[in-house]
VEXRODO-320258 format. One record per residue (C-alpha): residue number from 1; residue in three letters; x, y, z. Coordinates in pm, 1 decimal. Layout:
VEXRODO-320258
<node num="NUM" residu="ALA" xx="X" yy="Y" zz="Z"/>
...
***
This chain:
VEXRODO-320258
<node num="1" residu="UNK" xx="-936.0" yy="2533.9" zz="6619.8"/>
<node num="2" residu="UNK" xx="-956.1" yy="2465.1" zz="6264.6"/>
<node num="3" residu="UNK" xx="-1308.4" yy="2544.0" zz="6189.9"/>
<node num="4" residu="UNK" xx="-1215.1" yy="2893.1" zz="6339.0"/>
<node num="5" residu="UNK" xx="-987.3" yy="3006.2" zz="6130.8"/>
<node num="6" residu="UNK" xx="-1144.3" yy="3181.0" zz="5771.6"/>
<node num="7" residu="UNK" xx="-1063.6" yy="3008.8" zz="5487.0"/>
<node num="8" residu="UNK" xx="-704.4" yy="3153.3" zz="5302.8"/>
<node num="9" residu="UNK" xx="-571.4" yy="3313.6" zz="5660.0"/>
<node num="10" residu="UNK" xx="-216.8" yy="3392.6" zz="5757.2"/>
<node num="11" residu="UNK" xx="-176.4" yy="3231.1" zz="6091.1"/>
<node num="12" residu="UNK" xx="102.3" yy="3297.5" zz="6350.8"/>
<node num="13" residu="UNK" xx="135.7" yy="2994.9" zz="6558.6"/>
<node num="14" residu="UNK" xx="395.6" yy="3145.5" zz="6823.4"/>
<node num="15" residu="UNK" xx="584.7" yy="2923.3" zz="7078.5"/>
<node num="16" residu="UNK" xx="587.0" yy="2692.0" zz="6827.5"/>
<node num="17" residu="UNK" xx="784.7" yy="2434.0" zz="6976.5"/>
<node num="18" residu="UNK" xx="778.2" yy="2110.1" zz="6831.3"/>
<node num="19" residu="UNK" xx="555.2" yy="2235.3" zz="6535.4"/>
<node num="20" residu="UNK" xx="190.8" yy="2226.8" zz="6731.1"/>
<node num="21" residu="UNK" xx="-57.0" yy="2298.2" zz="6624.2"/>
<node num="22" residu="UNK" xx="123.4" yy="2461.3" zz="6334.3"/>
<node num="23" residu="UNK" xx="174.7" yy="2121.6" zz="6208.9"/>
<node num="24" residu="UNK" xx="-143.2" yy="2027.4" zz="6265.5"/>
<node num="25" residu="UNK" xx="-306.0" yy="2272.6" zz="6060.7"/>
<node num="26" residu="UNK" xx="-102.6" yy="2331.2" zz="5765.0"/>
<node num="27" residu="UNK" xx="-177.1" yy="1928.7" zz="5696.7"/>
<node num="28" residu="UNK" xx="-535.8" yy="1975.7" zz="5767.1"/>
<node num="29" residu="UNK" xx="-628.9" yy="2320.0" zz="5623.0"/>
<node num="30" residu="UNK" xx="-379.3" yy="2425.2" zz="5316.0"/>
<node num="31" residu="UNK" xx="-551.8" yy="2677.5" zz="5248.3"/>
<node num="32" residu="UNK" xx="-379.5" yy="2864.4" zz="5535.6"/>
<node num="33" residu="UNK" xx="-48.7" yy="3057.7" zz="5508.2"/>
<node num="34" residu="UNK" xx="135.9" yy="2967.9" zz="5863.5"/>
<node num="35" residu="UNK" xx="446.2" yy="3116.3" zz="6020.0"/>
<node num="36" residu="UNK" xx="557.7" yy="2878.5" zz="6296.6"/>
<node num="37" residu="UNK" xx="741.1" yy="3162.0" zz="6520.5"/>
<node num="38" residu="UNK" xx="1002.0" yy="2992.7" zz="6807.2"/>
<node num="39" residu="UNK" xx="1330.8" yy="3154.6" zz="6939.6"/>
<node num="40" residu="UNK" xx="1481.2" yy="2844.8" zz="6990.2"/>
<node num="41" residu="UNK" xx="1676.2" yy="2755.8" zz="6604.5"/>
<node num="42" residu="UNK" xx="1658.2" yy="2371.0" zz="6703.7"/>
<node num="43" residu="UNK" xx="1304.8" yy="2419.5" zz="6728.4"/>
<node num="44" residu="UNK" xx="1213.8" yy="2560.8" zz="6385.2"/>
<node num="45" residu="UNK" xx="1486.8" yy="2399.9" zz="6191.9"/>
<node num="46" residu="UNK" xx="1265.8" yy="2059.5" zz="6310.3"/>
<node num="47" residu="UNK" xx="984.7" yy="2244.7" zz="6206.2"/>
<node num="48" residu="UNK" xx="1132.5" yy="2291.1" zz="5861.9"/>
<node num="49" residu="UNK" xx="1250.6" yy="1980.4" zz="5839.6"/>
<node num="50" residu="UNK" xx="901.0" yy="1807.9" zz="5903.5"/>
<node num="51" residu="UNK" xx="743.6" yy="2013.8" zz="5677.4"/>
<node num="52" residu="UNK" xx="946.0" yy="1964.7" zz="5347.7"/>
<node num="53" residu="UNK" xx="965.6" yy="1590.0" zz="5493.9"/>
<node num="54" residu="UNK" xx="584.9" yy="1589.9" zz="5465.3"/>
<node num="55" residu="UNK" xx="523.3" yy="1819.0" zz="5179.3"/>
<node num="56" residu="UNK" xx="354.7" yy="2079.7" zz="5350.8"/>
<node num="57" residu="UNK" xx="399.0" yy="2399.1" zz="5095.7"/>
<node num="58" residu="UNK" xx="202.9" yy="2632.0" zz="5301.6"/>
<node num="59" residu="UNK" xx="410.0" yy="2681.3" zz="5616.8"/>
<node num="60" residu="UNK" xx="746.3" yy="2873.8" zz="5680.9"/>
<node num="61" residu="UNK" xx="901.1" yy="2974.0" zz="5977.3"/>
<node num="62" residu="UNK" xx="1089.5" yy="3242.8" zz="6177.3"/>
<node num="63" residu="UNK" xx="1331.0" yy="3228.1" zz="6475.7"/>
<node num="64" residu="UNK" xx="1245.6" yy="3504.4" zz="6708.2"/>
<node num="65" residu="UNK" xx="1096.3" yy="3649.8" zz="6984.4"/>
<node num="66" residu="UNK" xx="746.3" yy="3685.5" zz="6960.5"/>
<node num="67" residu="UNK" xx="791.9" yy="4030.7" zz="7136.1"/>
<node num="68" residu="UNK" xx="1053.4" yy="4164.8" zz="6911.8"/>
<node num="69" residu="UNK" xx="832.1" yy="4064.2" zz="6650.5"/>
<node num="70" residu="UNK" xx="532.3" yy="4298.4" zz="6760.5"/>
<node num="71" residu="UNK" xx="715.0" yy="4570.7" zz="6744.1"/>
<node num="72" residu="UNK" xx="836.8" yy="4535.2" zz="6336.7"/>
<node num="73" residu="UNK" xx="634.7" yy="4662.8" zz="6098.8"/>
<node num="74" residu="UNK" xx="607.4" yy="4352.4" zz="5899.2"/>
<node num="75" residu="UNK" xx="415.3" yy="4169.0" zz="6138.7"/>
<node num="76" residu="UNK" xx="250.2" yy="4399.2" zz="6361.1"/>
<node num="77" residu="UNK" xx="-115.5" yy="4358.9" zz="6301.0"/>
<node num="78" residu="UNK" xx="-42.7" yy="4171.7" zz="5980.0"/>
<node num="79" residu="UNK" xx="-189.5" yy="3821.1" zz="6099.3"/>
<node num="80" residu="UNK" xx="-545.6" yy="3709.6" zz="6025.5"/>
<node num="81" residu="UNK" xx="-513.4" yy="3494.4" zz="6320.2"/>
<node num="82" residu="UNK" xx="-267.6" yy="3413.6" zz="6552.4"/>
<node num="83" residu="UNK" xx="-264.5" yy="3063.9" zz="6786.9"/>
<node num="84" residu="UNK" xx="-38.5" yy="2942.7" zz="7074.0"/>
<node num="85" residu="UNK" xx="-48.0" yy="2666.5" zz="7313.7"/>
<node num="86" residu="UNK" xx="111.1" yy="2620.2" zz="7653.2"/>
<node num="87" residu="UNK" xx="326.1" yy="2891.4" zz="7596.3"/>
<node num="88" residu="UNK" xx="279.1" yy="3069.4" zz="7935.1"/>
<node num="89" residu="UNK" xx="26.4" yy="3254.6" zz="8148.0"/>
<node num="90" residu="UNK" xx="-281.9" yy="3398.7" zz="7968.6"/>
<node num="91" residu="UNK" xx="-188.0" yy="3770.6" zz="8038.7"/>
<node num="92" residu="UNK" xx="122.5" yy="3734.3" zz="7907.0"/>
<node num="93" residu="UNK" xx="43.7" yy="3521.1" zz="7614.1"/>
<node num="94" residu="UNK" xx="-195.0" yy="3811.4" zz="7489.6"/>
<node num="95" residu="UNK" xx="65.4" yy="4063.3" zz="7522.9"/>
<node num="96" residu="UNK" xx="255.5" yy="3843.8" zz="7285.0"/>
<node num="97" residu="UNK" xx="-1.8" yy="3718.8" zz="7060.0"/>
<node num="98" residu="UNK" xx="-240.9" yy="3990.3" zz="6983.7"/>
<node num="99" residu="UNK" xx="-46.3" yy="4264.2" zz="6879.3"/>
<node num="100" residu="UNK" xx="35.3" yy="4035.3" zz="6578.7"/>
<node num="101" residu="UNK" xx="-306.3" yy="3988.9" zz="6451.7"/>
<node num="102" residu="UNK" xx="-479.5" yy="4279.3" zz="6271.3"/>
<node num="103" residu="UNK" xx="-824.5" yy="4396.9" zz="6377.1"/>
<node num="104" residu="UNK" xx="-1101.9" yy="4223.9" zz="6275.6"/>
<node num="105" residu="UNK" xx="-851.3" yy="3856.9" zz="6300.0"/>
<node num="106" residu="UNK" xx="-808.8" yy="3660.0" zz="6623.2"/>
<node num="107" residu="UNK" xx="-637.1" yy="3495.2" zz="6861.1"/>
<node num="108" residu="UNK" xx="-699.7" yy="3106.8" zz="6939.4"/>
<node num="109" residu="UNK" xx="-545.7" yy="3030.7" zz="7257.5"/>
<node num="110" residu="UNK" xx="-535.2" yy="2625.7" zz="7410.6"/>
<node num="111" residu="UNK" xx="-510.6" yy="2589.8" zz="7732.2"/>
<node num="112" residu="UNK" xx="-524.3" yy="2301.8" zz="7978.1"/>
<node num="113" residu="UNK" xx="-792.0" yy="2344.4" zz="8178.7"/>
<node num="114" residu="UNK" xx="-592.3" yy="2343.9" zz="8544.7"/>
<node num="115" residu="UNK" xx="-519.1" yy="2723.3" zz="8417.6"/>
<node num="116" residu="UNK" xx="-907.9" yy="2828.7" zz="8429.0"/>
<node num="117" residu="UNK" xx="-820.0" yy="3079.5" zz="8681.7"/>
<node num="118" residu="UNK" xx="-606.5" yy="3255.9" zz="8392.2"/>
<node num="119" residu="UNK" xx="-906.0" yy="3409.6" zz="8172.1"/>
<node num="120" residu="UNK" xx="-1052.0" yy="3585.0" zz="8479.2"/>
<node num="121" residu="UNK" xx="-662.4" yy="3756.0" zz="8559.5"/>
<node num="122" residu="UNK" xx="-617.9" yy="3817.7" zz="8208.5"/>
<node num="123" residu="UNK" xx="-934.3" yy="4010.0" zz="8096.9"/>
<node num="124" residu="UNK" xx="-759.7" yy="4327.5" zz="8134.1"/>
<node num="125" residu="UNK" xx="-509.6" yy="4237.2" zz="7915.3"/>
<node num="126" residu="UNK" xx="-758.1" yy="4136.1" zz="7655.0"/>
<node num="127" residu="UNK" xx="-917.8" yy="4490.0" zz="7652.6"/>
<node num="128" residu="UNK" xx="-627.2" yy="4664.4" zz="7717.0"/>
<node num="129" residu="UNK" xx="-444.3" yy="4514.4" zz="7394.7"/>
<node num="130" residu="UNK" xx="-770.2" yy="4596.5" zz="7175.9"/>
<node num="131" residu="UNK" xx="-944.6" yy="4249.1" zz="7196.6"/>
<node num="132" residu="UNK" xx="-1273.2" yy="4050.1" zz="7311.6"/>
<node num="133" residu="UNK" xx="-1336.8" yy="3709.8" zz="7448.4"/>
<node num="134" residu="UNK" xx="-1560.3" yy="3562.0" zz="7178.4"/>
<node num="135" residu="UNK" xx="-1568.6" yy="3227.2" zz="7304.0"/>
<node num="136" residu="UNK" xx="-1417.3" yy="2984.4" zz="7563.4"/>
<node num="137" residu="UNK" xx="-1509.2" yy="2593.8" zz="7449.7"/>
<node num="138" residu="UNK" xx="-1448.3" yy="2310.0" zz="7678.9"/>
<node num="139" residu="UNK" xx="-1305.1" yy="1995.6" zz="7531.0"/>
<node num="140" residu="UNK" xx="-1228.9" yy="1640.8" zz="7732.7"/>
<node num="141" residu="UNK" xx="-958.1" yy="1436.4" zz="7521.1"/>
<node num="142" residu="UNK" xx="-849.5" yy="1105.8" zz="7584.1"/>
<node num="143" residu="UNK" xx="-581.2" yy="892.6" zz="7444.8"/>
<node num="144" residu="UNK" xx="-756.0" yy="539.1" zz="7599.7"/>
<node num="145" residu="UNK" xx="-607.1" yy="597.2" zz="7902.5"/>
<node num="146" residu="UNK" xx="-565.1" yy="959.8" zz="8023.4"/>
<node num="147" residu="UNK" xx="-881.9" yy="1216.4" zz="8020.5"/>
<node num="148" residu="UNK" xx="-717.9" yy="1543.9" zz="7928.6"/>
<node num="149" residu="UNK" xx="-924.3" yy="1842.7" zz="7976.5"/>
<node num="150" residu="UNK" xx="-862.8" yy="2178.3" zz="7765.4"/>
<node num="151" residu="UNK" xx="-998.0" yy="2495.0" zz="7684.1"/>
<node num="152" residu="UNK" xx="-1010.8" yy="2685.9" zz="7311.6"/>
<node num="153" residu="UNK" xx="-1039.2" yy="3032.9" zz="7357.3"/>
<node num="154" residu="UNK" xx="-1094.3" yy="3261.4" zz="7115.8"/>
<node num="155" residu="UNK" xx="-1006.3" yy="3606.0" zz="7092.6"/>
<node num="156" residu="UNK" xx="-1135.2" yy="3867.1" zz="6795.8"/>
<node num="157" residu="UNK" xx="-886.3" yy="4218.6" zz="6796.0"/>
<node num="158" residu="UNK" xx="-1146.4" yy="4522.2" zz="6750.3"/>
<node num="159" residu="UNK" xx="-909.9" yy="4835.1" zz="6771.9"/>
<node num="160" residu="UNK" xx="-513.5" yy="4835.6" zz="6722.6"/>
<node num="161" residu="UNK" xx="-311.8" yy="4772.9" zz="7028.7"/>
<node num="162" residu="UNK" xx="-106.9" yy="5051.0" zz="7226.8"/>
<node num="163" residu="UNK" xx="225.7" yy="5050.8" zz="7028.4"/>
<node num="164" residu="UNK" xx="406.9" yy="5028.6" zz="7373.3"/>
<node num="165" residu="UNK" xx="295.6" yy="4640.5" zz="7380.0"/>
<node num="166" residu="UNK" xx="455.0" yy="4384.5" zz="7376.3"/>
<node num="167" residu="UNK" xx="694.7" yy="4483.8" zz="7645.1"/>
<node num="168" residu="UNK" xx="1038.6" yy="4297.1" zz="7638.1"/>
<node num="169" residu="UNK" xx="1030.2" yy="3962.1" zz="7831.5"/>
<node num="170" residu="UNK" xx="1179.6" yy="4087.2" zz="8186.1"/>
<node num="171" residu="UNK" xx="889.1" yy="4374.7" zz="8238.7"/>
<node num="172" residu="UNK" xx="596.5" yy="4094.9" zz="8143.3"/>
<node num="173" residu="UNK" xx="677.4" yy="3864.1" zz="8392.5"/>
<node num="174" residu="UNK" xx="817.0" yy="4120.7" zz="8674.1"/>
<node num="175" residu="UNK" xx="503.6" yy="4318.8" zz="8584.4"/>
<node num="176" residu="UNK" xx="198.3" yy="4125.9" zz="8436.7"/>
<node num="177" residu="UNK" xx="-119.5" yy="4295.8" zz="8287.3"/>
<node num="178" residu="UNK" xx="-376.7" yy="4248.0" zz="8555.6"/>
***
């Protein structure tokens, strides 16, 4: 995911969670300017907390819905890239993520690869919200003792997305983009 990012980006790593891979890649790549984005406080205090516990200068982050976010002017389309993992469906994850990112930047989504069936349901989404499938790379991880198989997909925005997205939380999941 690293090697797909350009050099100096501002990332949005939403769902953050636990601080992956926003983590991750601030240690790896400080050349990027990350906002680890959760809406659970316990979440991104630890964030915080592992960050100035490590050093890590070049990560900040914000408590908040991701689709309350897409909708404020300081973050709509103002993200070279933006990543999540195992947040939720791919549909749904692209009506949260790329209306962040600004056109030309991307969206780097990992997903385990049980959830294949997810790119096919969410290609409307994808156009709909202004981007293109660029890639989809295959990975098999192990640990010594589990095979974990996962998917990188990557996501470029070409044209700004409908200002109606993201849609609160109820009317994505009662109503997906398919």
């Amino acid at each position: 995911m690293a090697d797909a990012i350009s050099n100096g980006a501002c990332i949005a790593d939403i769902g953050s969670g636990a601080g992956f891979p926003a983590l991750p890649l601030a240690i790896v790549r400080d050349d990027l300017k990350i906002t680890a984005i959760d809406s659970t406080k316990k979440k991104t205090d630890f964030i915080e907390y592992a960050a100035k516990s490590l050093g890590l200068a070049n990560i900040k982050t914000v408590n908040d819905r991701a689709e309350i976010m897409g909708h404020k002017p300081e973050y709509r389309e103002k993200f070279d890239a933006a990543t999540a993992r195992a947040v939720t469906r791919m549909n749904a994850l692209c009506e949260l993520c790329i209306p962040l990112v600004k056109i030309g930047g991307i969206f780097a989504a990992m997903k385990s690869r049980e959830t294949e069936s997810e790119l096919p349901e969410a290609e409307r989404a994808i156009q709909l919200l202004g981007g293109n499938i660029i890639s989809d790379n295959k990975y098999t991880l192990t640990d010594g003792t589990e095979i974990l198989e996962r998917d990188l997909i990557i996501i470029q925005k070409k044209r700004p997305s409908p200002e109606i997205y993201p849609r609160n939380g109820g009317a994505i999941a009662k109503k997906p983009l398919i």
